[in-house]
C-alpha positions, 0 to 999 in steps of 0.5 A, a space after each residue: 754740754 755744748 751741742 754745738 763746734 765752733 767753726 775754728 775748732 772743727 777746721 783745727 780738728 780736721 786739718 789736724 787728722 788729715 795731716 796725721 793720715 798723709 804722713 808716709 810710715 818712716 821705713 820698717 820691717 813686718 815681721 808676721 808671726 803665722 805668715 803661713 795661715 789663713 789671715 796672712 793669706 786673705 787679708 795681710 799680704 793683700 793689704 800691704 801689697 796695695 799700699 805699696 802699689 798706691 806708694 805708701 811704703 817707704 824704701 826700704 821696707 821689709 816684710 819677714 814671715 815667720 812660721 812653721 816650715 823651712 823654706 825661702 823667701 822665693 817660695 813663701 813669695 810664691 805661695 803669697 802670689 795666688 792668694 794676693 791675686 785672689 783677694 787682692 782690690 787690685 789686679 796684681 802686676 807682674 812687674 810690680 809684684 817682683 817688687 813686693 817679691 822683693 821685700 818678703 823674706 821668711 823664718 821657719 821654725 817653731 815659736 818656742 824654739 830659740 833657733 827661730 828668734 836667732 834667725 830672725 834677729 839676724 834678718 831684722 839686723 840685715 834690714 836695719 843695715 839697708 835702712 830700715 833704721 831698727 823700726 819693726 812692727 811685729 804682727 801676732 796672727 796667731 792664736 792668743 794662747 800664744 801671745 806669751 810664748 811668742 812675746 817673752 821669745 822676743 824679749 829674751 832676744 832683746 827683739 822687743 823692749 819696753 819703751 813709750 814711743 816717742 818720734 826720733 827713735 826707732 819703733 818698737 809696736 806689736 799688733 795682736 788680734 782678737 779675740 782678746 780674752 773670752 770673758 773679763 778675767 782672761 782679758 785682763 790676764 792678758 793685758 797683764 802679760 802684755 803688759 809686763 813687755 810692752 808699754 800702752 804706747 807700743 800695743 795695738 790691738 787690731 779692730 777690722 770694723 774701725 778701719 772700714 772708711 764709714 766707721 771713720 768718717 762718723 766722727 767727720 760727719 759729726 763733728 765737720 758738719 754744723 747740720 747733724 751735730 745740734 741734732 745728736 742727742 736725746 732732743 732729737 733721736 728717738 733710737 739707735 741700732 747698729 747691725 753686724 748681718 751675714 748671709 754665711 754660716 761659720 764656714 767650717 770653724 765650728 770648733 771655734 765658734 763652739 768657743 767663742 759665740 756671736 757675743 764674744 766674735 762680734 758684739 764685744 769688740 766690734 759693735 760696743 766699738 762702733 757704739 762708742 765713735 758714735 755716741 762720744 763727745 767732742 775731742 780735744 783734737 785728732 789725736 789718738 788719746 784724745 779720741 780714745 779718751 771720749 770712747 772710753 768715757 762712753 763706755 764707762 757711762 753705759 749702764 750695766 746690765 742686771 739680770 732683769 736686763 738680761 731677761 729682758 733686752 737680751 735675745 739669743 738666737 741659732 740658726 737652723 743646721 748649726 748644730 749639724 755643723 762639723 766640730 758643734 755639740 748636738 745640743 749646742 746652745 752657742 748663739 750665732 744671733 744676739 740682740 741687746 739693748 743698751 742704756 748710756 746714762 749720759 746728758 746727751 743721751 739719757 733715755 736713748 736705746 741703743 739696741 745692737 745685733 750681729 748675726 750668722 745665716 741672715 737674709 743679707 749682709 751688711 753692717 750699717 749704723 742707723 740713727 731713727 730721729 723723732 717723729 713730728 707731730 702729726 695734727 699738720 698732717 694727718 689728713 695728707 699721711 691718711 691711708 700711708 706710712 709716714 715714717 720718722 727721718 732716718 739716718 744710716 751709715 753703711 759700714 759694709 758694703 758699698 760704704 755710704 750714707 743715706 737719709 730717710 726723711 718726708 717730702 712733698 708727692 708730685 701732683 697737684 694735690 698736698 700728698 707726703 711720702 717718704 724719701 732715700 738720699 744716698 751717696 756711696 763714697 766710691 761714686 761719690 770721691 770717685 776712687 776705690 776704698 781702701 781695705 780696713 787692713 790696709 789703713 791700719 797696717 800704714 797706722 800702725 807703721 806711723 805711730 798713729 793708734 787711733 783707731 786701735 782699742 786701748 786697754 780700758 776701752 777693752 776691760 769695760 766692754 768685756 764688762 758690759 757683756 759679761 752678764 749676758 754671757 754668764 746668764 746665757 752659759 749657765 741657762 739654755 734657752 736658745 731660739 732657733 731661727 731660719 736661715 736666710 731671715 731676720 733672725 728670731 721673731 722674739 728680738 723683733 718682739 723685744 724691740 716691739 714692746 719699747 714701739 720701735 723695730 729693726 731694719 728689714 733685712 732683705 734677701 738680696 738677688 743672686 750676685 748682689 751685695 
């Protein structure tokens, strides 16, 4: 294994990927099944309203929503209008908002109604004939119990067809939300049914977490720096922990969350994710297959997790008045918290935990990465670092919010005596580039529109996550046991406990003042 990239290579890489990133989506109708919901609402049209102001959408490109619900295209834009003022990372101008007005055009009906699909088709020829060239994107926000319907709608219409992408020809590319399955069966019953329709090429199952601009630029950091990666390896790092911290509940979706878990919302999807960009090898190229394949082959080399593991490095938690909750059992044993420790059985890391948590109800809201190097020796030192804390280099990138990196490391206390302490450098990519970061929606809504999947999940990456987190949700299903914790802390003292006995500890999750974070 080599620790180290050519310059050549890294330069070919990163030019290969910015050039891939600048290309504008040829013109395509959106068709968004569930346009009316919450999703569409606060995150889609948001999104593709700020691409257009930053002009990233080709002309003509046409956004359809479908859902229940007769009305037109005037309404549905002016029910969208609020909603993308409210959440909208740009102020919403009124000339330039009748043109987003413009693109948006509306299917009411039911999904299982062929009335629906003949409307649309007859929207989506309209738009072929004003140049969208038969390119389309169709967008399930909706619940996966009814991706089938919606899926096998379109096929009997001829809307969708099984076909690898290629460039040239029109696009045919659905994206569907998680989550994907509730456990290994149902998850790959559904890749199945998906797969009966559609070809890899043309799925892409959407990850908010790798559109954040942090996730993305781990690999640039890594692989365009000389400086970090010699040091990415079991040599060098002592332990890994990456966090998924929020200061609110479930925010009314207690039916939900009863279904789904901390586990299955968070951990599976998003962490193993993030886990995966940070531990994968060197890529061939930029390319989406090339980086998918490195992740998915971290995956695979992940130890999987015997019950002694589960007893043992995996720590289940509920906050305090979850069980109060509207639609949550009086007895409820659902985690809203969850700690587990992973081994990856690899030459580079070897050795290395990677412990991962996400949690509901904590002292702060963040999602950072950090990398804790190993300690010096201390015999130069001893007498200097008498009486202080002198702490391992730590390296952390913040996902959310106030995207950024920081590094932890010692350094000389002015005066005239030899005195170490420990030192934060910061940069924040927002006062750094100087320029508003994007949405992860945003960016992979445009990815999505050129063909580009490199920060979607492929089908193997999710059958092995769901198998490395399957014994954690078998044994906790099957067994009570659920730490109750306060809100507005860390969460439960034993996942502090667990990672005490291996001498290492987690990120103090700090309340932030009123207004902050």
């Amino acid at each position: 294994m080599a620790d180290t990239i050519p310059p050549p290579v890294v330069g070919e890489i990163l030019g290969d990927f910015s050039a891939t990133k600048r290309r504008k989506p040829e013109p395509t109708s959106i068709v968004i099944f569930g346009a009316t919901g919450d999703l569409a609402g606060r995150k889609l049209a948001p999104a593709l309203y700020n691409i257009m102001l930053d002009g990233g959408l080709s002309d003509p490109t046409m956004i359809i929503g479908v859902s229940r619900g007769d009305q037109t295209a005037q309404k549905f834009a002016a029910e969208l209008r609020p909603k993308v003022e409210q959440f909208s990372r740009q102020k919403v101008d009124p000339a330039k908002w009748d043109k987003f007005a413009s693109m948006l055009d509306f299917v009411g009906g039911e999904f299982n109604d062929d009335k629906t699909y003949l409307a649309l088709k007859e929207k989506l020829e309209a738009a072929k004939a004003k140049g969208t060239r038969g390119n389309r994107v169709f967008y399930l926000s909706t619940p996966p119990s009814v991706f089938a319907l919606i899926l096998e709608k379109l096929h009997q219409h001829k809307l969708i067809e099984c076909a690898v992408q290629r460039p040239g020809v029109p696009a045919c590319r659905v994206i569907v939300e998680k989550p994907f399955g509730r456990d290994l069966a149902s998850a790959r019953a559904l890749n199945e049914m998906i797969g009966g329709y559609l070809d890899e090429s043309q799925i892409y199952r959407i990850d908010h977490y790798l559109g954040k601009e942090t996730v993305q630029n781990i690999l640039v950091l890594r692989f365009g720096n000389s400086i970090f990666e010699p040091l990415w390896n079991r040599n060098h790092v002592e332990y890994v922990e990456i966090t998924a911290a929020e200061d609110i509940g479930i925010e009314g979706r207690g039916a939900f969350y009863e279904q789904t878990g901390v586990v299955r919302d968070i951990i599976q999807n998003h962490l193993l994710q993030v886990m995966a960009l940070v531990t994968m090898e060197v890529p061939a190229s930029f390319k989406a297959d090339d980086i998918r394949d490195e992740k998915s082959q971290v995956l695979r080399s992940v130890r999987e997790l015997t019950l002694n593991d589960v007893a043992n490095f995996a720590v289940r938690g509920q906050y305090r008045g979850y069980r109060e909750e509207n639609g949550v059992a009086p007895n409820s044993q659902v985690p809203t918290y969850a700690a587990i420790r992973f081994m990856i059985d690899s030459w580079r890391w070897q050795g290395v935990p990677f412990y991962l948590r996400a949690g509901k109800k904590l002292a702060e809201r963040l999602t950072e990465v950090n990398i804790h190097f190993r300690a010096v020796p201390l015999v130069l030192f001893k007498e200097e670092a008498a009486g202080s804390v002198l702490q391992p280099a730590v390296l952390t990138l913040r996902i959310q919010p106030k995207e950024g990196i920081s590094l932890r490391f010692v350094a000389k206390v002015p005066g005239e005596h030899i005195q170490v302490g420990n030192v934060m450098m910061t940069m924040n990519y927002a006062d750094a580039f100087n320029r508003p970061i994007s949405e992860a929606y945003e960016r992979l809504l445009l990815d999505c529109m050129r063909g580009d999947a490199t920060l979607f999940n492929r089908r193997d990456s999710v059958d092995r996550a769901w198998e490395l987190i399957q014994p954690v949700l078998q044994v906790w299903e099957a067994t009570p046991g659920v730490h109750i914790y306060e809100p507005g802390t860390g969460g439960p003292p034993s996942a502090d406990e667990m990672m005490g006995r291996e001498g290492h500890s987690w990120r103090e999750l700090q309340r932030q003042p009123s207004g902050q974070g």
